[in-house]
C-alpha positions as CSV (number, residue, x, y, z in Angstrom):
1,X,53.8,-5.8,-32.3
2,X,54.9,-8.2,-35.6
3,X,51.8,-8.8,-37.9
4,X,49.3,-11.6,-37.3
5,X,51.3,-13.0,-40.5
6,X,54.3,-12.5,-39.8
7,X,53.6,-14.8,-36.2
8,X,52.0,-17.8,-38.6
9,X,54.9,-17.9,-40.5
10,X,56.8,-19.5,-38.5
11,X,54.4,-22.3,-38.7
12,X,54.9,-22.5,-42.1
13,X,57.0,-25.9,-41.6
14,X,54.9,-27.7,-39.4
15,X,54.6,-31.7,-41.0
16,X,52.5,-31.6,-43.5
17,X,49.2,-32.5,-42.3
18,X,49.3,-30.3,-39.0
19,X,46.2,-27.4,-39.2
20,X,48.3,-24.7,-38.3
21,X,51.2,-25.2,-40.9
22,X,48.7,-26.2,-43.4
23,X,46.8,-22.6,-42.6
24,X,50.4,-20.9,-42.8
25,X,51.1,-22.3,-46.0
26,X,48.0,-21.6,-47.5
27,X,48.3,-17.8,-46.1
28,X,51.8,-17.4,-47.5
29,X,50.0,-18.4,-51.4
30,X,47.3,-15.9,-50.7
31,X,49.4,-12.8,-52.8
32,X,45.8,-11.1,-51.0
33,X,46.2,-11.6,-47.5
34,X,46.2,-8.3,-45.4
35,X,49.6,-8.9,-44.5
36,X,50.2,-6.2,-42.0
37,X,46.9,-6.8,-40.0
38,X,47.4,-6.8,-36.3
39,X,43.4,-6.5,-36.3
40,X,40.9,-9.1,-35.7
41,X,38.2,-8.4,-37.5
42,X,39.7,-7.0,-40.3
43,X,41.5,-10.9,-40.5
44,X,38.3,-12.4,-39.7
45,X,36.2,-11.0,-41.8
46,X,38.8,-11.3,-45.0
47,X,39.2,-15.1,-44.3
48,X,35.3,-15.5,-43.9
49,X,35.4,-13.9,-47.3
50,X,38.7,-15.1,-49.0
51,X,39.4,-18.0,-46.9
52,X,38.3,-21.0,-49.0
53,X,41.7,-22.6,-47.9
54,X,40.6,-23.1,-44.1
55,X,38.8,-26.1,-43.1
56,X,37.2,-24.5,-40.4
57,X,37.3,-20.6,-38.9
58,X,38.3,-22.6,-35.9
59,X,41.9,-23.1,-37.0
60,X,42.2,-19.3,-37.5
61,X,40.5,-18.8,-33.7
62,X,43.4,-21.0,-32.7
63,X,46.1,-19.2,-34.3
64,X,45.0,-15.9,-33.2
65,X,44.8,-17.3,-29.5
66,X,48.1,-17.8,-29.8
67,X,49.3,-15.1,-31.4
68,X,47.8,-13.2,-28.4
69,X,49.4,-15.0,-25.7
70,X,52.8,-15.2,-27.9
71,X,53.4,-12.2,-30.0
């Protein structure tokens, strides 16, 4: 199974003001983000923490729903 970043990537060039290309984009300039996490919490907790980017945790929820059903 890829990495939960390595899925959002491929949003990375989404229009600009779309939620999901604008999370992609802002995960790619995090040099932090645990970029081989395939776990939940680990990514939950690190953007609860590290995620001043996000607008809302909800955009992450999204993401990972689909990263679920798609990866």
């Amino acid at each position: 199974m890829k990495s939960f970043y390595h899925y959002i990537m491929k949003f990375r060039s989404n229009k600009k003001h779309d939620r999901m290309g604008e999370f992609a984009r802002s995960a790619y300039d995090d040099h932090s983000f645990p970029k081989s996490s395939t776990d939940y919490d680990e990514l939950s907790s690190y953007l609860e923490l590290n995620g001043h980017y996000l607008s809302s945790m909800t955009v992450f929820d999204e993401a990972w729903e689909l990263y679920q059903n798609n990866a």
